[in-house]
N, CA, C and O atoms as a CHARMM CRD file, in Angstrom:
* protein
*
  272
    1    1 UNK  N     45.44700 -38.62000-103.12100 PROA 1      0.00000
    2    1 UNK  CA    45.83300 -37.34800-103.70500 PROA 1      0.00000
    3    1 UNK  C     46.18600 -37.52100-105.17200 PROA 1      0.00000
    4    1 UNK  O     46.69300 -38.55100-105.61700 PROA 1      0.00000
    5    2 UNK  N     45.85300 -36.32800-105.97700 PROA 2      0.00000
    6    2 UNK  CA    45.98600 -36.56200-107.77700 PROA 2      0.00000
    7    2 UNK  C     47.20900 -35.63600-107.35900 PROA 2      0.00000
    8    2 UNK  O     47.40000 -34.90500-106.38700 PROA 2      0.00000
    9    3 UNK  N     48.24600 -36.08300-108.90600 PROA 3      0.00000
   10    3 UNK  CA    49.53600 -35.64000-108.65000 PROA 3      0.00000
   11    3 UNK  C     49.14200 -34.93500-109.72000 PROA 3      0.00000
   12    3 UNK  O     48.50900 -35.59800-110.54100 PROA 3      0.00000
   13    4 UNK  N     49.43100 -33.00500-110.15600 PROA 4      0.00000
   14    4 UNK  CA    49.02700 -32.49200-111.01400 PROA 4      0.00000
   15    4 UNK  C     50.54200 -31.55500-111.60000 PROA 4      0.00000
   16    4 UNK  O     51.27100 -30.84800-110.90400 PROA 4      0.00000
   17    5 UNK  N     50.63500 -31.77600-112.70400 PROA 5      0.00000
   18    5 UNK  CA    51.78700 -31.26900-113.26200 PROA 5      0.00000
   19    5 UNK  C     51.33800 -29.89400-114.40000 PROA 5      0.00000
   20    5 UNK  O     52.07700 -29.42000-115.26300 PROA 5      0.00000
   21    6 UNK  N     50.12700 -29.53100-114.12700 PROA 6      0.00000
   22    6 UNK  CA    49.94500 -28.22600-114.94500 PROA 6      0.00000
   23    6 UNK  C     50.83200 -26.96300-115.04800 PROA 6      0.00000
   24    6 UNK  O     51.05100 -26.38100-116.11000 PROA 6      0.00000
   25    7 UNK  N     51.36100 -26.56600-113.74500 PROA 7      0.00000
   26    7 UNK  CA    52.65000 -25.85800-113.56400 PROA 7      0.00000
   27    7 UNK  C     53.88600 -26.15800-114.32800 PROA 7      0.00000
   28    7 UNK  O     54.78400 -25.32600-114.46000 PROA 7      0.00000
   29    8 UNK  N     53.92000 -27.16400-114.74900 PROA 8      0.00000
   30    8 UNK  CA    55.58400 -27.74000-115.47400 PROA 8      0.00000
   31    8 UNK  C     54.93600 -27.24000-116.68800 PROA 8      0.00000
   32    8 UNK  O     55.65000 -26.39100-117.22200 PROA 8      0.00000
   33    9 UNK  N     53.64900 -27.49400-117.43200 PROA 9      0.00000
   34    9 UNK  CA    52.91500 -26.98200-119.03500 PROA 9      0.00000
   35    9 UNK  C     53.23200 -25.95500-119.36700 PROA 9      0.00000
   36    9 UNK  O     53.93800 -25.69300-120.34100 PROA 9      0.00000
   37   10 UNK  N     52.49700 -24.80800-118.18900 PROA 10     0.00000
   38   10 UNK  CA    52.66100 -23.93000-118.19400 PROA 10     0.00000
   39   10 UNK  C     54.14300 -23.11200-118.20100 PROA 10     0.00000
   40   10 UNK  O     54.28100 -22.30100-119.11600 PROA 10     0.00000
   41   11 UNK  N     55.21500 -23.26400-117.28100 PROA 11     0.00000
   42   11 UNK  CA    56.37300 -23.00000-117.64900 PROA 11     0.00000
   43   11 UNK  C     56.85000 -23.49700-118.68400 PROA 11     0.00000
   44   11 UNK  O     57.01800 -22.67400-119.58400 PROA 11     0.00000
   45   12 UNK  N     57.11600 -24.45900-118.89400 PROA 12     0.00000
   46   12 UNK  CA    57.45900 -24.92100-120.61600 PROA 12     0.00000
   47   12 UNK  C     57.09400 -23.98500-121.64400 PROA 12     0.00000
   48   12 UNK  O     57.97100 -23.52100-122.37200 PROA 12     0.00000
   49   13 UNK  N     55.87800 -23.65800-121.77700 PROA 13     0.00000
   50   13 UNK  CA    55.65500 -22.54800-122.53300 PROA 13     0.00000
   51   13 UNK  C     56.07600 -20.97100-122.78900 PROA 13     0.00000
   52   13 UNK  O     56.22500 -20.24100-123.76900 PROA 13     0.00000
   53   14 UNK  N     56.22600 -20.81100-120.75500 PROA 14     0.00000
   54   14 UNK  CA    56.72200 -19.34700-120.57700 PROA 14     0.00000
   55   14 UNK  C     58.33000 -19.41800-120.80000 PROA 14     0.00000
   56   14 UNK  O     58.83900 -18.31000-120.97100 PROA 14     0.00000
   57   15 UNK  N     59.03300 -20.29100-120.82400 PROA 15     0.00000
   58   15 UNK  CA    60.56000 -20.83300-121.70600 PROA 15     0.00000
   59   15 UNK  C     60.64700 -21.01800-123.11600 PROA 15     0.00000
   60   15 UNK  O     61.64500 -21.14200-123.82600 PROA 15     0.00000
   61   16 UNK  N     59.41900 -21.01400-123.40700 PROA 16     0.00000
   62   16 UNK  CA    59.70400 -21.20700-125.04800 PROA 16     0.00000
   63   16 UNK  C     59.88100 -22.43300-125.56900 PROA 16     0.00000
   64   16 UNK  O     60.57000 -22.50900-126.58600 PROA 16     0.00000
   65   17 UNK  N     59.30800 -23.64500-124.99700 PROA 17     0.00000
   66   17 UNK  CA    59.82900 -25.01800-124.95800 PROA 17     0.00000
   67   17 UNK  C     57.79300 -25.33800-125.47300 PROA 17     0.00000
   68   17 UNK  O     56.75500 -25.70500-124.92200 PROA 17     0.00000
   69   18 UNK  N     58.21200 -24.94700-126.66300 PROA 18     0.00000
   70   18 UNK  CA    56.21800 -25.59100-127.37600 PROA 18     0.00000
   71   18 UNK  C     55.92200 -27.11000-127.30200 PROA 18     0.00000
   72   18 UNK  O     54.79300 -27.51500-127.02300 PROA 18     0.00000
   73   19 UNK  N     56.99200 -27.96800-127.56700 PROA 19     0.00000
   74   19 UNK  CA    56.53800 -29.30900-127.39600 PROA 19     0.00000
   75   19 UNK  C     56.51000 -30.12500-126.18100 PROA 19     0.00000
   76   19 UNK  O     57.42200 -29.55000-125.58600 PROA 19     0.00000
   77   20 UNK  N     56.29200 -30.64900-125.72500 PROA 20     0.00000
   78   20 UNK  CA    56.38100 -31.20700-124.15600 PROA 20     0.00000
   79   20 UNK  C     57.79200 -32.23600-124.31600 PROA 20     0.00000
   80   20 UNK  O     58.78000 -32.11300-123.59200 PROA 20     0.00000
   81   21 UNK  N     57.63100 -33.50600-125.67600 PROA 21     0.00000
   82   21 UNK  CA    58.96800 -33.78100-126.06100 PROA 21     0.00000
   83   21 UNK  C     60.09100 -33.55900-125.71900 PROA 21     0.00000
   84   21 UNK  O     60.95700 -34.39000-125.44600 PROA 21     0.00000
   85   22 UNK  N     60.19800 -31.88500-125.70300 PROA 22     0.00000
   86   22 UNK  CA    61.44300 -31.21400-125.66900 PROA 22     0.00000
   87   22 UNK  C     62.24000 -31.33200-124.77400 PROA 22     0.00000
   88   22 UNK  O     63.35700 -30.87700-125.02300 PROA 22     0.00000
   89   23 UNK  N     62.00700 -32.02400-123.27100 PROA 23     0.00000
   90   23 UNK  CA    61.67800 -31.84100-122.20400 PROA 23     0.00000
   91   23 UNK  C     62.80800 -33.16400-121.73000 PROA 23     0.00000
   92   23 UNK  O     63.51800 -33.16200-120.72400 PROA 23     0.00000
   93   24 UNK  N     62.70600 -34.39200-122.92200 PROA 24     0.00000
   94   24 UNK  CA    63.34700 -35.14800-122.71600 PROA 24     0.00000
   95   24 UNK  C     64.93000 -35.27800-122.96700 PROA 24     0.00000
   96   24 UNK  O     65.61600 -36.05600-122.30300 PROA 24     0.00000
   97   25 UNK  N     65.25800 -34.76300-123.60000 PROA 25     0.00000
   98   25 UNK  CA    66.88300 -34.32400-123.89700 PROA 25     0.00000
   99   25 UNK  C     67.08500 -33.09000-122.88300 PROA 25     0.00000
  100   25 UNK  O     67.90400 -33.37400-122.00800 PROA 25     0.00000
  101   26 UNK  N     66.58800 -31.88400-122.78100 PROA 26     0.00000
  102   26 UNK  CA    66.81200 -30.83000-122.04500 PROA 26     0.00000
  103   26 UNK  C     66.99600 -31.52400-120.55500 PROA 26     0.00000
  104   26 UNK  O     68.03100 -31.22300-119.96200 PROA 26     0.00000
  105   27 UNK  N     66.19300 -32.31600-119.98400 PROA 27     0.00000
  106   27 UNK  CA    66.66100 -32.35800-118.63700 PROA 27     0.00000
  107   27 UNK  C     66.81200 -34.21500-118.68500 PROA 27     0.00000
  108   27 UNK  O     66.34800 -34.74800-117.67700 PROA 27     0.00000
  109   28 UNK  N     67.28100 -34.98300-119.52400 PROA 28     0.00000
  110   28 UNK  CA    67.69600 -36.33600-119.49400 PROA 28     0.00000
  111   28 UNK  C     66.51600 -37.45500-118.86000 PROA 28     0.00000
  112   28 UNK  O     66.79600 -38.36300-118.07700 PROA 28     0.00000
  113   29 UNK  N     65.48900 -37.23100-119.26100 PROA 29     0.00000
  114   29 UNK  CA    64.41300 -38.18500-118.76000 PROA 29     0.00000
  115   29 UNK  C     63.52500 -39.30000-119.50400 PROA 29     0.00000
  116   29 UNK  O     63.01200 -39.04000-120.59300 PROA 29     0.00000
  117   30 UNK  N     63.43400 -39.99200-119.15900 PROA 30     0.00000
  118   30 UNK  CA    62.78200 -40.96000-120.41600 PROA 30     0.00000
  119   30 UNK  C     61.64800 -40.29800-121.05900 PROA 30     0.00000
  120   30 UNK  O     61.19400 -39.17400-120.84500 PROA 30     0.00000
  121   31 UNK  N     61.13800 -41.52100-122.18100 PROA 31     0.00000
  122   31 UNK  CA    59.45600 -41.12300-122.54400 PROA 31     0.00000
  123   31 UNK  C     58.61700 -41.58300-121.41000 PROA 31     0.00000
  124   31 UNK  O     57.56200 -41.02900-121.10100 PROA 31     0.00000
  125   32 UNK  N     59.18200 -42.75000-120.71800 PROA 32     0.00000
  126   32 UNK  CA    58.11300 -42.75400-119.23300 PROA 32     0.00000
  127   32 UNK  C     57.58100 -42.21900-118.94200 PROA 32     0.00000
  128   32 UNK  O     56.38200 -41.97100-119.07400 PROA 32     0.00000
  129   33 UNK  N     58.80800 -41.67200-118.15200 PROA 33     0.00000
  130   33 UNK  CA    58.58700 -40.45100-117.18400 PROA 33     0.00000
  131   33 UNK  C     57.53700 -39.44800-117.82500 PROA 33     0.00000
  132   33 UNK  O     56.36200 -39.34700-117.47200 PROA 33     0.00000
  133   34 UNK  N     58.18000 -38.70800-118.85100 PROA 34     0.00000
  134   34 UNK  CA    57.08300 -37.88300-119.39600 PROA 34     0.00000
  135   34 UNK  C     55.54200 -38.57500-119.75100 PROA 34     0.00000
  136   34 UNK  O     54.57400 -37.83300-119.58800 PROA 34     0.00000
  137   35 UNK  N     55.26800 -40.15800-120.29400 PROA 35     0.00000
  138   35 UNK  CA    53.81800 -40.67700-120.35700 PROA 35     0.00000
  139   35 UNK  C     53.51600 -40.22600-118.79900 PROA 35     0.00000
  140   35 UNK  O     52.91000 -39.15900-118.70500 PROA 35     0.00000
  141   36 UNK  N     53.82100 -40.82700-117.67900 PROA 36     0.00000
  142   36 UNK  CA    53.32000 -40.81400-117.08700 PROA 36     0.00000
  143   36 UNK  C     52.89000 -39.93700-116.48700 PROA 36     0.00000
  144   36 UNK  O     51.76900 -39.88600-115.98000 PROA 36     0.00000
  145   37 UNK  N     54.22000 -38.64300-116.45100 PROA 37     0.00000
  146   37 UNK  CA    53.22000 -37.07700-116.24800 PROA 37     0.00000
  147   37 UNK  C     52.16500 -36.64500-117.00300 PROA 37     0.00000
  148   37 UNK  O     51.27800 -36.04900-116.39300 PROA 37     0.00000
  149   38 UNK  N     52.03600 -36.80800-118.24700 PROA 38     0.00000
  150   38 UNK  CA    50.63500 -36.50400-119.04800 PROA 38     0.00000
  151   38 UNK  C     50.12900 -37.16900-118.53200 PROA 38     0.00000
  152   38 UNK  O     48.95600 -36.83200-118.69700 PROA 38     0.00000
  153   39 UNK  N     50.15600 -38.32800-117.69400 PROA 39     0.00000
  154   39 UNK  CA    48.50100 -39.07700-117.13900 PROA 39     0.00000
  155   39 UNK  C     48.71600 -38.43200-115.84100 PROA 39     0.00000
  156   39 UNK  O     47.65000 -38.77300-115.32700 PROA 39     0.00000
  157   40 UNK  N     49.21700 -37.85600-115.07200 PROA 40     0.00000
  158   40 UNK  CA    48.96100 -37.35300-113.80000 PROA 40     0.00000
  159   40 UNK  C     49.35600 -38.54700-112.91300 PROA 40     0.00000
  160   40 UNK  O     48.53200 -38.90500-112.07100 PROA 40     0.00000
  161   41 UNK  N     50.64500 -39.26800-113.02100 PROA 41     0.00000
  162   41 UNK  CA    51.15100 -40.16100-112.29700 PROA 41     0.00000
  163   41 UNK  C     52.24300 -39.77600-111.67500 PROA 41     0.00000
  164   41 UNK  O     53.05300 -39.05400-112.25500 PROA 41     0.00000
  165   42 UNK  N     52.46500 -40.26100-110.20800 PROA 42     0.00000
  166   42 UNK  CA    53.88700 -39.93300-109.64200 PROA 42     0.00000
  167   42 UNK  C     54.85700 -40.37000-110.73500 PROA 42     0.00000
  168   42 UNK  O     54.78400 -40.97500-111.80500 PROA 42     0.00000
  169   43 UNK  N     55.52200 -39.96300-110.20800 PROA 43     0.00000
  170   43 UNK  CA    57.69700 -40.04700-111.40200 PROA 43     0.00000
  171   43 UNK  C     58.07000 -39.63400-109.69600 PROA 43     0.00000
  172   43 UNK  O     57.56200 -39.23300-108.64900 PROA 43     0.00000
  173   44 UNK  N     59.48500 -40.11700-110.39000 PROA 44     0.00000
  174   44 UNK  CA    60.49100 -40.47400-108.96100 PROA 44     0.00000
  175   44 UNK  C     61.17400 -38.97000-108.48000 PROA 44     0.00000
  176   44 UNK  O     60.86600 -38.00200-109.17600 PROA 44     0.00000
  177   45 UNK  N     61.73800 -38.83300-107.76400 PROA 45     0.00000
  178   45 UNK  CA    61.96900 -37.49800-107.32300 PROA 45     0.00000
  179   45 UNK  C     63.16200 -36.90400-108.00700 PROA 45     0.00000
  180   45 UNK  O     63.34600 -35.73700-108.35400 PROA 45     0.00000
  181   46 UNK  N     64.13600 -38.23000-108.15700 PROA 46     0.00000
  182   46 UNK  CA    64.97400 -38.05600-109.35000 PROA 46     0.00000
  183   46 UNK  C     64.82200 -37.68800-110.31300 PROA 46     0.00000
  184   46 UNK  O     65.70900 -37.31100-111.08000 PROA 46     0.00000
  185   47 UNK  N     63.37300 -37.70900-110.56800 PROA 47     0.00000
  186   47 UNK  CA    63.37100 -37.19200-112.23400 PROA 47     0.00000
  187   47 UNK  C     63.03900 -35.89600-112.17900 PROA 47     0.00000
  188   47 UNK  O     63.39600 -35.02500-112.97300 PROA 47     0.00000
  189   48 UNK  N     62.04600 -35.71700-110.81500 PROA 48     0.00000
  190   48 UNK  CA    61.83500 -34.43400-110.47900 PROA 48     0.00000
  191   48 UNK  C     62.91500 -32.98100-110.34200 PROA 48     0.00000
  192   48 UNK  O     62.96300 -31.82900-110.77400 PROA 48     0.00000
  193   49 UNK  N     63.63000 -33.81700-109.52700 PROA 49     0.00000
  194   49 UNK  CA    64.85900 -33.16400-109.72600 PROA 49     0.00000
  195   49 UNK  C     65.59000 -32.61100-110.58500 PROA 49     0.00000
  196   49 UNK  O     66.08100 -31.50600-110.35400 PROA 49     0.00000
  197   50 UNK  N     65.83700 -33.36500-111.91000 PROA 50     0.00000
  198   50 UNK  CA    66.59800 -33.28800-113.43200 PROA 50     0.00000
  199   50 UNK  C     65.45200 -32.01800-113.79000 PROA 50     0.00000
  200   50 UNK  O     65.89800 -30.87200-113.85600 PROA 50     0.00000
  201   51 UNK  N     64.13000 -32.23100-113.99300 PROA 51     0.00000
  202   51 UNK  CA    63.44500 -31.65700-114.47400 PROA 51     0.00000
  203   51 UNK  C     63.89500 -29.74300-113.77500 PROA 51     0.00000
  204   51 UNK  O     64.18100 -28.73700-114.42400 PROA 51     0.00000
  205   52 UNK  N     63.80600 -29.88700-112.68700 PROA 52     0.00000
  206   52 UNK  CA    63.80800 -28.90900-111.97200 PROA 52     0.00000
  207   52 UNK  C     65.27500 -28.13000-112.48500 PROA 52     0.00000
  208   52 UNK  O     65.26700 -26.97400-112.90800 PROA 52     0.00000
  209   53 UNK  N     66.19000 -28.74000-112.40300 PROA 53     0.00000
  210   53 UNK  CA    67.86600 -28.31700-112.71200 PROA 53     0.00000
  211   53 UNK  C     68.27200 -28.15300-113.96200 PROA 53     0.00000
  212   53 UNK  O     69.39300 -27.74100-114.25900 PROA 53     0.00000
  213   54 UNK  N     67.11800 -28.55900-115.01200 PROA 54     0.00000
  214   54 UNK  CA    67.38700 -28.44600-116.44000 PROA 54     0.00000
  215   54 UNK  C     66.47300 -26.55700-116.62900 PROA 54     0.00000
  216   54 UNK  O     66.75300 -25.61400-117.36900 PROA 54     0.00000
  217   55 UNK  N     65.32500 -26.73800-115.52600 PROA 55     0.00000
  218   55 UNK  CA    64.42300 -25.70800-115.92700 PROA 55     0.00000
  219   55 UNK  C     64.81500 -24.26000-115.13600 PROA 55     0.00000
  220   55 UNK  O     64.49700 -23.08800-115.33900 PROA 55     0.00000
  221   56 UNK  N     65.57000 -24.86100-114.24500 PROA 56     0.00000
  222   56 UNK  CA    66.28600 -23.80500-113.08300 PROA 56     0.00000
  223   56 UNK  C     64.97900 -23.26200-112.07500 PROA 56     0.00000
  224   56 UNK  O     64.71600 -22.06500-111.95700 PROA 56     0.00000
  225   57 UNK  N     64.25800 -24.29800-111.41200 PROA 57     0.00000
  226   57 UNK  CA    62.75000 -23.87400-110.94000 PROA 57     0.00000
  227   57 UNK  C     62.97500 -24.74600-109.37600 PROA 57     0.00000
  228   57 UNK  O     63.79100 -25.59600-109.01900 PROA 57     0.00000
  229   58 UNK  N     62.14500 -24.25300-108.87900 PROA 58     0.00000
  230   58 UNK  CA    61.82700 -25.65200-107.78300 PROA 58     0.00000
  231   58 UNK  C     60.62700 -26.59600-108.08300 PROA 58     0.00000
  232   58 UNK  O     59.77900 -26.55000-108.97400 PROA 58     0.00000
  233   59 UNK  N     60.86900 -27.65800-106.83100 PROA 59     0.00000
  234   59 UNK  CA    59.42900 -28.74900-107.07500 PROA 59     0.00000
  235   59 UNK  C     58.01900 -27.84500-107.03600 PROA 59     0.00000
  236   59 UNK  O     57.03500 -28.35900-107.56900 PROA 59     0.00000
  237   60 UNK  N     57.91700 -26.88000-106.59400 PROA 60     0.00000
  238   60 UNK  CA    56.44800 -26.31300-106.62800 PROA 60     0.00000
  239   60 UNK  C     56.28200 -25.73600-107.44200 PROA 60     0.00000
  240   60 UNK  O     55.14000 -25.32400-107.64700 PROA 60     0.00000
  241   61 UNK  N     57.57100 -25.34300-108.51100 PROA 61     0.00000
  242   61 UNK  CA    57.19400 -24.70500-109.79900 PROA 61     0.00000
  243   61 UNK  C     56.14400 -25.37200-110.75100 PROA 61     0.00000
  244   61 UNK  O     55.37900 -24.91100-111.59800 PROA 61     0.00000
  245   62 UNK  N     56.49300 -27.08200-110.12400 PROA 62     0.00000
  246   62 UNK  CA    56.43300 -27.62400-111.55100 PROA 62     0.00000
  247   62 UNK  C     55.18200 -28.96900-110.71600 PROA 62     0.00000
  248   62 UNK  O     54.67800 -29.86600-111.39200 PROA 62     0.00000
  249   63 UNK  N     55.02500 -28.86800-109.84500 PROA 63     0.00000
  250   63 UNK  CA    53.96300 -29.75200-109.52400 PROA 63     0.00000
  251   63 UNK  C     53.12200 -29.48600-108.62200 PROA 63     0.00000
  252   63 UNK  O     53.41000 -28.40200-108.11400 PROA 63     0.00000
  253   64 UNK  N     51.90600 -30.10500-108.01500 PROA 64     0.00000
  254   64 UNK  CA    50.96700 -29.42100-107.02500 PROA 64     0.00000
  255   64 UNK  C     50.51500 -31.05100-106.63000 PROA 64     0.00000
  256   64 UNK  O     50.45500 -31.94700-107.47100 PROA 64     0.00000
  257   65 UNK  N     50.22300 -31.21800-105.20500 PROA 65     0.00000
  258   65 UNK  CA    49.57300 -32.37900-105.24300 PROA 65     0.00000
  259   65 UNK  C     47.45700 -32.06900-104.76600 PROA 65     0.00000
  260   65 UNK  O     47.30800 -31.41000-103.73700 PROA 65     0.00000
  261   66 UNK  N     46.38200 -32.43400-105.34000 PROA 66     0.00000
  262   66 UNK  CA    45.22000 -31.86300-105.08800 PROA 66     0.00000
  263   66 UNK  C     44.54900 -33.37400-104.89000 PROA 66     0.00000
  264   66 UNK  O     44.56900 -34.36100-105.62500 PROA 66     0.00000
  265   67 UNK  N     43.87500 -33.11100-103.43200 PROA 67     0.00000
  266   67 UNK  CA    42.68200 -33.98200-102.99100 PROA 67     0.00000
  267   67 UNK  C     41.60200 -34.24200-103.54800 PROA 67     0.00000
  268   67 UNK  O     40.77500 -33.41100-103.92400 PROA 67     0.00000
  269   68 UNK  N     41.51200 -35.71000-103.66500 PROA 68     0.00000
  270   68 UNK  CA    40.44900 -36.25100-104.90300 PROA 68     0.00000
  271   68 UNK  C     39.13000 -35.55800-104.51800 PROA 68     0.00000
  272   68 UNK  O     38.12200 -35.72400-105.20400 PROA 68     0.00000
């Protein structure tokens, strides 16, 4: 399964949050974490989480998992 984070892009934008960057102070996450979501890599649920509680969303806001 590809881990697809187009949903998190997309809200970022509908928040007003233009850089993806932004993303790392707002909800406390490394540059990792964020490389590795631009490549479409799992991140830990923990981070998922922060992400989610910084954005006030759930996990399906912000991710989808799709069969290769």
């Amino acid at each position: 399964m590809n881990t697809n984070y187009r949903k998190l892009w997309i809200l970022l934008i509908e928040k007003g949050i233009k850089n993806k960057s932004d993303l790392i102070p707002l909800a406390g996450i490394s540059t990792n974490v964020l490389a590795k979501m631009n490549k479409g890599e799992y991140v830990s649920m923990e981070s998922l989480h922060k992400i989610c509680k910084a954005l006030k969303c759930d996990i399906g806001d912000i991710v989808t998992f799709e069969e290769k």
